[in-house]
C-alpha positions as CSV (number, residue, x, y, z in Angstrom):
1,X,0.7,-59.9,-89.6
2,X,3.4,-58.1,-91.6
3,X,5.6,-59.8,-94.0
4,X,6.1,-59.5,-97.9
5,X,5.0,-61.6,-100.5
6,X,2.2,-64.3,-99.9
7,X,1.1,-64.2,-96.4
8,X,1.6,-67.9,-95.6
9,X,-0.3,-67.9,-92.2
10,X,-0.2,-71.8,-91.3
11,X,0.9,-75.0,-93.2
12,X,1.2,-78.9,-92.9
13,X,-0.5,-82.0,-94.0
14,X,-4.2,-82.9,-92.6
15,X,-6.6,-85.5,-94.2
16,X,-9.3,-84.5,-96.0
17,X,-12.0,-86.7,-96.9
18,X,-13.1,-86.9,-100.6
19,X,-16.3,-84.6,-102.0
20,X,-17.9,-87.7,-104.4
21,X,-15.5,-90.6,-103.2
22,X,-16.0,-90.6,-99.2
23,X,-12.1,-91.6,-98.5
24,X,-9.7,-89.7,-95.9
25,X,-6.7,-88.9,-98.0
26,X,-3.5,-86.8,-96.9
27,X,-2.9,-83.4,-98.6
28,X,-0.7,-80.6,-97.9
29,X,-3.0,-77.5,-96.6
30,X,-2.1,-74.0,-96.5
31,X,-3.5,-71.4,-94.6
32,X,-4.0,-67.8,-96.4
33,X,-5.5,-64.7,-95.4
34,X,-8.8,-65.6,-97.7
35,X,-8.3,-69.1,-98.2
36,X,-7.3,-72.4,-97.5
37,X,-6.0,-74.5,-99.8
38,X,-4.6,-77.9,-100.3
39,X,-2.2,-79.9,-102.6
40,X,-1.1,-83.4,-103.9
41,X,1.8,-83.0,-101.3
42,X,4.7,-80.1,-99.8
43,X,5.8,-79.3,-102.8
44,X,3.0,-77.8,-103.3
45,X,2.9,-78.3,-107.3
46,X,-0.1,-79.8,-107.7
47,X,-3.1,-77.8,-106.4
48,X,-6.2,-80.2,-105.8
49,X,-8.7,-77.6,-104.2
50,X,-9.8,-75.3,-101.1
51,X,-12.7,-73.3,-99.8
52,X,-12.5,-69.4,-99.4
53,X,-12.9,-67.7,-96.1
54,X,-14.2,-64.7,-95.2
55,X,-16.3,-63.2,-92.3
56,X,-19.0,-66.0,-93.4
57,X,-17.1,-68.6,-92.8
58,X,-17.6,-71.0,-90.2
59,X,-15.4,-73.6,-88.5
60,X,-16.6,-76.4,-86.0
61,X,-15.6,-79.5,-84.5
62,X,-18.2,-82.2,-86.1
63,X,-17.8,-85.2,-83.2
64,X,-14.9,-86.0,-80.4
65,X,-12.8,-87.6,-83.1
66,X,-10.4,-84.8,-85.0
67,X,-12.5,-84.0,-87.1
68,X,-13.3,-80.5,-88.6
69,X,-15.2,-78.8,-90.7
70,X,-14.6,-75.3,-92.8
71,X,-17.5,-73.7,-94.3
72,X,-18.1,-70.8,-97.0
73,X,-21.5,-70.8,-98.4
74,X,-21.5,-73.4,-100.7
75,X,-18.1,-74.7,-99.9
76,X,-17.0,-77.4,-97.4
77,X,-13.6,-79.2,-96.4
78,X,-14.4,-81.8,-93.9
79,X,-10.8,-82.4,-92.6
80,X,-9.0,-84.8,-89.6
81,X,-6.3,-83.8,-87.9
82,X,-3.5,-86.2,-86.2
83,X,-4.7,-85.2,-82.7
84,X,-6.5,-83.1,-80.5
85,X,-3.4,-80.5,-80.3
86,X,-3.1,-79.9,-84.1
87,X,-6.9,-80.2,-85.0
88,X,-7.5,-77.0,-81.9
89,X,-4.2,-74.9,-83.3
90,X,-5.6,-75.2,-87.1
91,X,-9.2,-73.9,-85.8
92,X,-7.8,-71.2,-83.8
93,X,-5.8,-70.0,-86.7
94,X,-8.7,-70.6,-88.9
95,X,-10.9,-68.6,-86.6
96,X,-8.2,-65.8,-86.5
97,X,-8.3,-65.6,-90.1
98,X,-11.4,-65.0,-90.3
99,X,-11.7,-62.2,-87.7
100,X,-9.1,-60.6,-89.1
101,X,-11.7,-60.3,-92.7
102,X,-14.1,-59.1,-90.8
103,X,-12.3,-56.4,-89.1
104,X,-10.7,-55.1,-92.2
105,X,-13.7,-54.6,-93.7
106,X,-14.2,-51.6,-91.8
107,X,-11.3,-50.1,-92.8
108,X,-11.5,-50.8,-96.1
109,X,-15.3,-50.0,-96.6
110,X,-16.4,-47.4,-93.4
111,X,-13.7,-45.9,-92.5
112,X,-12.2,-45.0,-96.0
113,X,-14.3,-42.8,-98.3
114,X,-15.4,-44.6,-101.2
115,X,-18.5,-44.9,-104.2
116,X,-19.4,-48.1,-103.6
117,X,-20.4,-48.9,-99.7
118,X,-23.2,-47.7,-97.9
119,X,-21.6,-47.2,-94.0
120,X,-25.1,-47.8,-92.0
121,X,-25.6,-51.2,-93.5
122,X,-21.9,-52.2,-93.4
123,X,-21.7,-51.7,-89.7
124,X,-24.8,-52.9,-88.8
125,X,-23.9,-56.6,-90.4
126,X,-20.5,-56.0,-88.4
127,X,-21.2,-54.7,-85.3
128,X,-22.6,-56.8,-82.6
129,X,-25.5,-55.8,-79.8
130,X,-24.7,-53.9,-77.5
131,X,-21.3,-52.8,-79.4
132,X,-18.9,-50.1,-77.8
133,X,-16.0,-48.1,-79.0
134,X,-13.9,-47.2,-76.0
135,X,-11.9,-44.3,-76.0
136,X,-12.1,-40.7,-74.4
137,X,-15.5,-40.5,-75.2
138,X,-17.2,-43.9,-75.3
139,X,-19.9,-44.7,-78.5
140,X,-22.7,-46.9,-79.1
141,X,-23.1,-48.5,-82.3
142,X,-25.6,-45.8,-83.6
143,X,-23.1,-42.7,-82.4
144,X,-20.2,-44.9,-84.0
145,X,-21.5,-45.0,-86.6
146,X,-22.8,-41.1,-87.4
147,X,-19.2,-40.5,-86.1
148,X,-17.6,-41.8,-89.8
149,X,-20.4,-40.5,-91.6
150,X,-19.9,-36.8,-90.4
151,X,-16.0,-37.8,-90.7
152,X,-17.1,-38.3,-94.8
153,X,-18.8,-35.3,-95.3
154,X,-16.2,-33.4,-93.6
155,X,-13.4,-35.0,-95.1
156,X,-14.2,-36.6,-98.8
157,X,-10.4,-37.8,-99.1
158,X,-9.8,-39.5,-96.1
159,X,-8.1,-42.7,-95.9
160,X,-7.3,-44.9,-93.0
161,X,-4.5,-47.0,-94.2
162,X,-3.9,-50.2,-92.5
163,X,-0.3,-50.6,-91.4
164,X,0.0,-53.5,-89.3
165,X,-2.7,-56.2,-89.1
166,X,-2.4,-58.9,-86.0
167,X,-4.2,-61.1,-84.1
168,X,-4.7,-63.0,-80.9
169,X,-7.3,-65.5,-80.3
170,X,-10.4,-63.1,-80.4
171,X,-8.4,-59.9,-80.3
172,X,-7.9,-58.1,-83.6
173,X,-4.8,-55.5,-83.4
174,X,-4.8,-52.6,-86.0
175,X,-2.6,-50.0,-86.6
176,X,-3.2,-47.3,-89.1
177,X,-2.4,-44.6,-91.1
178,X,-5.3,-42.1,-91.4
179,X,-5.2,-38.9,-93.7
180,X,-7.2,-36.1,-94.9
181,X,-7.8,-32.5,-96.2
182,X,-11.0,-31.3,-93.8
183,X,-13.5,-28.8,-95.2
184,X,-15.0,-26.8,-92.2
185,X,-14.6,-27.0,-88.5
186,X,-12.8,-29.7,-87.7
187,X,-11.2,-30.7,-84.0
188,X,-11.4,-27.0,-82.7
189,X,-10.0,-25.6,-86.3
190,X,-12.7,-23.3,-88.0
191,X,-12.5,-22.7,-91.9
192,X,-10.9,-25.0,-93.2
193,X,-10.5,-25.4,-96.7
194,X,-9.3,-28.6,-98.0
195,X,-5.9,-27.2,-98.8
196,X,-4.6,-28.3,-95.6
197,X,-3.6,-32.1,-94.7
198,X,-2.9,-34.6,-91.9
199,X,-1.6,-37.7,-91.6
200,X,-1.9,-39.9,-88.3
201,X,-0.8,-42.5,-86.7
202,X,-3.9,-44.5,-85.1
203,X,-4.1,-47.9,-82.9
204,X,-7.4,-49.9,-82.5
205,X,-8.0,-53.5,-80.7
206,X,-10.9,-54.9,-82.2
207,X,-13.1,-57.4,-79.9
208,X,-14.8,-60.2,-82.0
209,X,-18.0,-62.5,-80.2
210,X,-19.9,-64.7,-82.2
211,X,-18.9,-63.5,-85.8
212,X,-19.1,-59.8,-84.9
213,X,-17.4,-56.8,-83.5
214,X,-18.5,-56.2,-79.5
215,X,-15.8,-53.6,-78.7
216,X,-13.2,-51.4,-80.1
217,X,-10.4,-49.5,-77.7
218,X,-8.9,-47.1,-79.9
219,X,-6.3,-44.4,-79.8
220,X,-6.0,-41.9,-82.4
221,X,-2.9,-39.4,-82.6
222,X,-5.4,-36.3,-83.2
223,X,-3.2,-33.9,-81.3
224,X,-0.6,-34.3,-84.5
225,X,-3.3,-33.8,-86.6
226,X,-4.3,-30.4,-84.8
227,X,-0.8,-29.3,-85.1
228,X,-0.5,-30.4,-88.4
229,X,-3.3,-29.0,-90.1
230,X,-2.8,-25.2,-88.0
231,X,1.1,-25.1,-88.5
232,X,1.5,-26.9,-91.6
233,X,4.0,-29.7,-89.9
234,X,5.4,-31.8,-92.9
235,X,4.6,-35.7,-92.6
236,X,6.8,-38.6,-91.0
237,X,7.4,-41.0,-93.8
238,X,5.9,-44.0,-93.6
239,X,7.9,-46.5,-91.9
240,X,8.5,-50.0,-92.7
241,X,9.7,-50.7,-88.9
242,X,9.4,-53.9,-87.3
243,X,9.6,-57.0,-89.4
244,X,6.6,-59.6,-88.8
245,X,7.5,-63.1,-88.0
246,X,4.4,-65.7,-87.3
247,X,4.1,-69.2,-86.2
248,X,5.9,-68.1,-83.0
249,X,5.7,-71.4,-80.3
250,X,3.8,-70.8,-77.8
251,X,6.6,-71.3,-75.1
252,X,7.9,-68.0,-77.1
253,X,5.0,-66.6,-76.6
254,X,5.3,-66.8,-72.6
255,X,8.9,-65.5,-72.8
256,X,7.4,-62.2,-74.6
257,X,5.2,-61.7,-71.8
258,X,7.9,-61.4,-69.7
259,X,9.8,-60.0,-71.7
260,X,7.2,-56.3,-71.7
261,X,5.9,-56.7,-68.7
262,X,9.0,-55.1,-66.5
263,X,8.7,-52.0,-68.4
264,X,5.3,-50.9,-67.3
265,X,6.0,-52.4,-63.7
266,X,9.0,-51.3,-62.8
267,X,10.0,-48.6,-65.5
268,X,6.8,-46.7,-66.5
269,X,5.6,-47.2,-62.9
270,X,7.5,-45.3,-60.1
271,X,9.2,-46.9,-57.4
272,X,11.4,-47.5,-54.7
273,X,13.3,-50.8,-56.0
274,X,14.1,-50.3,-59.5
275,X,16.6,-48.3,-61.8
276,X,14.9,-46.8,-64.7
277,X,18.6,-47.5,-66.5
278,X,18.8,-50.9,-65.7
279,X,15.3,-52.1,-67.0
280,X,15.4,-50.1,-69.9
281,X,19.2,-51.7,-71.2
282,X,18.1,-55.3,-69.4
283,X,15.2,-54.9,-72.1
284,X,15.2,-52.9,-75.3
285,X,17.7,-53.9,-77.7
286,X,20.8,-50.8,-78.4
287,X,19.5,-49.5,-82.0
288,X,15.9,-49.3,-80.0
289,X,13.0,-47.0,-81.7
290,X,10.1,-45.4,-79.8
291,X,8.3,-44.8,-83.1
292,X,6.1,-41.6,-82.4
293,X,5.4,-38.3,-83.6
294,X,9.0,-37.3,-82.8
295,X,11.0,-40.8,-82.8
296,X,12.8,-41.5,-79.9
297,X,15.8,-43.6,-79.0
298,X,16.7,-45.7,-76.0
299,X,18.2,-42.9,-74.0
300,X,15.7,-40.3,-74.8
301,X,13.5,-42.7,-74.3
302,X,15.2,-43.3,-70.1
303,X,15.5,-39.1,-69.9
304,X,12.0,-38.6,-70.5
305,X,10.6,-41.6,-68.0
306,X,13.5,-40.3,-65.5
307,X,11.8,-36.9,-65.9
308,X,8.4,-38.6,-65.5
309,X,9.3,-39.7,-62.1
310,X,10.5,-36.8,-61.0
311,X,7.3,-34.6,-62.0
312,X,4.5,-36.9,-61.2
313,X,6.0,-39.2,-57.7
314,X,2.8,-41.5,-58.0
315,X,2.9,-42.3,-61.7
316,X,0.9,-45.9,-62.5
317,X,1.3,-47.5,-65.9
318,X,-1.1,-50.3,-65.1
319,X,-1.5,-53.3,-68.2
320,X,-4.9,-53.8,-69.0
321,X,-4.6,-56.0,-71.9
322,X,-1.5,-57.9,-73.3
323,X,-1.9,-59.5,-76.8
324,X,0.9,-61.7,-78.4
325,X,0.8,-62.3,-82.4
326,X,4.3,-63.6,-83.6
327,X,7.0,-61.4,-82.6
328,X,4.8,-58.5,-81.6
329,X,3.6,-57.5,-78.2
330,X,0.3,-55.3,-78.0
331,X,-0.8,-53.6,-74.2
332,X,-3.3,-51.9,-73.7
333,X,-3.2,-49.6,-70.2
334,X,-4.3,-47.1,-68.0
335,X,-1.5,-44.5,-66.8
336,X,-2.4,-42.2,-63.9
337,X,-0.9,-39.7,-62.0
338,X,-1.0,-36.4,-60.1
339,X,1.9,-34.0,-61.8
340,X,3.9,-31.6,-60.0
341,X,4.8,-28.5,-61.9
342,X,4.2,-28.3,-66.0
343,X,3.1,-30.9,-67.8
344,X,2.3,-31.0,-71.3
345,X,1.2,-27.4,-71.9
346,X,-0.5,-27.5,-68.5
347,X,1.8,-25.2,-65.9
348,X,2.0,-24.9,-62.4
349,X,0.3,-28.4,-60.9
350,X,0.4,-29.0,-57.0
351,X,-0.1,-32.6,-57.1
352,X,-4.0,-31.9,-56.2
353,X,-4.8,-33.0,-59.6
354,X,-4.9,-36.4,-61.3
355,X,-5.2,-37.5,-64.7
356,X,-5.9,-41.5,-66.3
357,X,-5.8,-42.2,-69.3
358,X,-5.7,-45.1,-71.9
359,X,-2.2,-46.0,-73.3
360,X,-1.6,-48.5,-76.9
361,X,1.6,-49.9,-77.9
362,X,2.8,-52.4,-80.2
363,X,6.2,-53.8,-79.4
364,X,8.4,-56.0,-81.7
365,X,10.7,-58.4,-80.7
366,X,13.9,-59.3,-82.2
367,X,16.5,-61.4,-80.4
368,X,15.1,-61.5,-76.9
369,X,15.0,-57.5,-76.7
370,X,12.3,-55.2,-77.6
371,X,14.1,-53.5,-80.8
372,X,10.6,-50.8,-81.2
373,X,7.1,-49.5,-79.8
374,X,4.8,-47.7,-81.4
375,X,2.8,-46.2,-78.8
376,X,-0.3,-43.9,-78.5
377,X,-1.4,-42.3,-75.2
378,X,-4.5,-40.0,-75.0
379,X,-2.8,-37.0,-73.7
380,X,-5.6,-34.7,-74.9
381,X,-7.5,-36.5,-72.1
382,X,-4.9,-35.7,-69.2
383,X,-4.8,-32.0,-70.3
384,X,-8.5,-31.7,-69.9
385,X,-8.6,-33.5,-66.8
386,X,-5.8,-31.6,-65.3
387,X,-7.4,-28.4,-66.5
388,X,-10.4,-29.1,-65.2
């Protein structure tokens, strides 16, 4: 997740038995993103040991007692746990921590240009068999994969900046900033020469199976980027919205759910029984964000759905996917619809004409009310569908 100073992901008192004298004794263990550590007691002055984790690590349940075990190459805790309960909820967010190493691996070593990793035989201890990247054109590992290498021939400064890092059970949420200056053809723009820049907003959920990466859905705001690097468009500042809180309960977690869900039901989904107005003020807080290419507040946000209704009478905004990681809701869905009229560059639609695409957004909750999204639609998709 998000947060300042030492990410502090889970914390409370376990037994651990001894390496040379085999006793159980109770120490205070903490949780970090490449560690776990334990002390004397909650003070946490004294510091008595710990084993590092990363994508090698393994956790496993060693008999039907609560016992556990947490394993880095040489490294072992064997630990107990009070009960069933606590021993599952320290393994999951074991587990999580260490999905969340191996996923930013590839945003640190593939998909950022750098001198020191090679990105065939990174991906190919990441990805799993069988591997796919959804997104308007889906990729197999190998096409993946000669994806980022063209990207770092084409673009020898390019950065993808991880903004927001969560996690749900196998589920890996990332959102990113990705920037470069392009030499060449590049999305449709020819000559290109490096003097030119974007800077993108991008959204990926990252599927982990058996210690490696299956899937990726991914949304990338290339559109911007087009725009961007052929008008010159100055950047949005980087935005520190949305504070991170963890160790939400998971009763909390329930609430969020239902918190979201009416907006893609009865809001982003045209009907007969709700009003746009109502949903919108039962559910997003007064000082709300849609945090986008052009930021948007709570009643722009209601004019522009309102308008959505009116141009496209069967529009679907059908959840897919809905991830909960502290205070942050992620959907994934598929919106559909046949416009009437123009639509996004696209003019004079009869309706005959339909369009479905994949939809991300992150929402964070504060106080029972969503306070901002950050969203990505793939609307370069519904322009060549509806063109076509």
């Amino acid at each position: 997740g998000g947060g300042g100073g030492i990410n502090i992901l889970k914390e409370g008192y376990l037994s651990k038995k001894g390496h040379f004298i085999q006793s159980w004794k109770s120490r205070w263990h903490v949780l970090l993103p490449n560690s776990l550590e334990y002390y004397e007691n909650e003070t946490k002055s004294i510091k008595k040991g710990g084993v590092s984790i990363n994508p090698s690590t393994i956790v496993r349940i060693i008999n039907d007692q609560n016992h556990f075990i947490v394993q880095t190459g040489e490294e072992t805790l064997e630990i107990s746990a009070s009960n069933s309960i606590e021993r599952d909820s320290w393994i999951k967010a074991i587990q999580e921590t260490i999905n969340l190493n191996l996923v930013r691996i590839i945003y640190r070593d593939c998909l950022t240009v750098n001198h020191y990793a090679n990105v065939e035989t990174i991906l190919g201890q990441i990805l799993a068999d069988g591997f796919v990247s959804y997104g308007s054109q889906n990729k197999s590992n190998f096409a993946f994969t000669h994806q980022i290498q063209f990207f770092w021939k084409l673009i020898p400064d390019l950065k993808w900046e991880i903004q927001e890092l969560l996690v749900d059970g196998n589920k890996v949420i990332v959102r990113s900033l990705a920037s470069g200056s392009p030499r060449g053809d590049f999305m449709g723009l020819t000559g290109l020469d490096g003097s030119k820049s974007f800077q993108i907003t991008t959204i990926d959920i990252h599927t982990v199976e058996n210690g490696k990466v299956k899937y990726i859905h991914h949304l990338e705001d290339w559109r911007t980027a087009i725009q961007q690097l052929s008008l010159n468009i100055p950047f949005q500042p980087k935005d520190q919205i949305g504070a991170y809180k963890p160790n939400v309960f998971e009763e909390e977690k329930l609430s969020f759910r239902d918190i979201v869900t009416p907006i893609y039901n009865e809001a982003l989904t045209a009907n007969i029984f709700a009003n746009i107005h109502d949903v919108f003020n039962r559910i997003l807080d007064d000082d709300f964000i849609s945090v986008g290419p052009q930021n948007k507040s709570k009643q722009a946000l209601i004019n522009q759905v309102q308008h959505f209704w009116k141009l496209i009478p069967d529009l679907k905004w059908e959840i897919q996917e809905l991830l909960v990681d502290g205070n942050k809701v992620i959907v994934r869905s598929l919106a559909s619809g046949s416009p009437r009229g123009d639509f996004i560059g696209v003019t004079g639609l009869d309706g005959s004409k339909s369009f479905q695409i994949t939809t991300i957004d992150i929402h964070t909750i504060e106080n029972g009310k969503i306070k901002y999204v950050h969203h990505l639609e793939d609307w370069g998709s519904a322009i060549e569908q509806l063109r076509h």
